[in-house]
N, C-alpha and C positions, 0 to 999 in steps of 0.2 A: 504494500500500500504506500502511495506516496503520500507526501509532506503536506501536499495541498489537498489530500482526499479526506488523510485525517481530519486536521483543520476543520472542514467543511461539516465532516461526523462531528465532532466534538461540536462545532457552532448549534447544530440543529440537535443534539443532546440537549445541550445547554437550555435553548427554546424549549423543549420538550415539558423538561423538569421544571418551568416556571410554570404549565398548564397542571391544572385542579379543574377534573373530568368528573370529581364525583361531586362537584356544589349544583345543587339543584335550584337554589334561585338566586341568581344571580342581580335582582332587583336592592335598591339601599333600603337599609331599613329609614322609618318613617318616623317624624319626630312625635307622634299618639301612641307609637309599640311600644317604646321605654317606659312607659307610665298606665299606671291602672285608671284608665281613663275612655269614654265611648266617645271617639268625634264623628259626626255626621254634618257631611256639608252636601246639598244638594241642591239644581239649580230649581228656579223659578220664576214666574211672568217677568217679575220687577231685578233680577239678579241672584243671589246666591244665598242660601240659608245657611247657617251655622248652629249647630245644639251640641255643649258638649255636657257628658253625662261621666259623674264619677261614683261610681256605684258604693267606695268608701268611708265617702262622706257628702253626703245628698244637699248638706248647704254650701260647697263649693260648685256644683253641678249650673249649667246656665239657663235661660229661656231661650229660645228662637232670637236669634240676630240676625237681619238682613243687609247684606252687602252689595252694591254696585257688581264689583267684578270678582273671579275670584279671585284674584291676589288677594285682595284687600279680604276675604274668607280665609284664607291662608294663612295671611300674617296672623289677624286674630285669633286664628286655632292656636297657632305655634306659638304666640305670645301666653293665651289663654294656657296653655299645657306647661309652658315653663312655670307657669304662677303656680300652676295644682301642683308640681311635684315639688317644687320649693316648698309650700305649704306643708304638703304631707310628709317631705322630709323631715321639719323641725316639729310634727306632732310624734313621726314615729319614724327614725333611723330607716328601719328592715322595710319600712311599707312590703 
């Protein structure tokens, strides 16, 4: 074998062993998974709804808020979910 055959083996070895064939979703996790929390955002005549539901303590939980776009559903989920698990972290460490 030559010098450049090798070479060429090892390059595309090297590529090989960076692939992970057994990850099954490949999708990012979402900033509502890390936290014990229900977000639904679904659209609407007027723009976007947002209800977020936390099943461990039912006076952090929201009403219906309605958004223009969803960005603007978005932010406020992701803001709204930063605030639930901040919260429930300082009631209870393990949530």
């Amino acid at each position: 074998m030559s010098d450049l055959e090798i070479r060429l083996l090892r390059r595309l070895i090297r590529e090989e062993i960076g692939h992970n064939f057994s990850t099954r979703n490949n999708d990012p996790i979402q900033y509502y998974e890390t936290a014990p929390v229900d977000v639904s955002i679904y659209p609407v005549d007027v723009g976007f709804n947002v209800e977020i539901k936390v099943p461990q303590d039912e006076s952090l939980s929201t009403y219906t808020h309605t958004f223009k776009t969803k960005e603007e559903a978005d932010h406020f989920s992701r803001k709204y979910v930063d605030f639930v698990k901040k919260t429930l972290d300082q009631k209870d460490p393990a949530y």
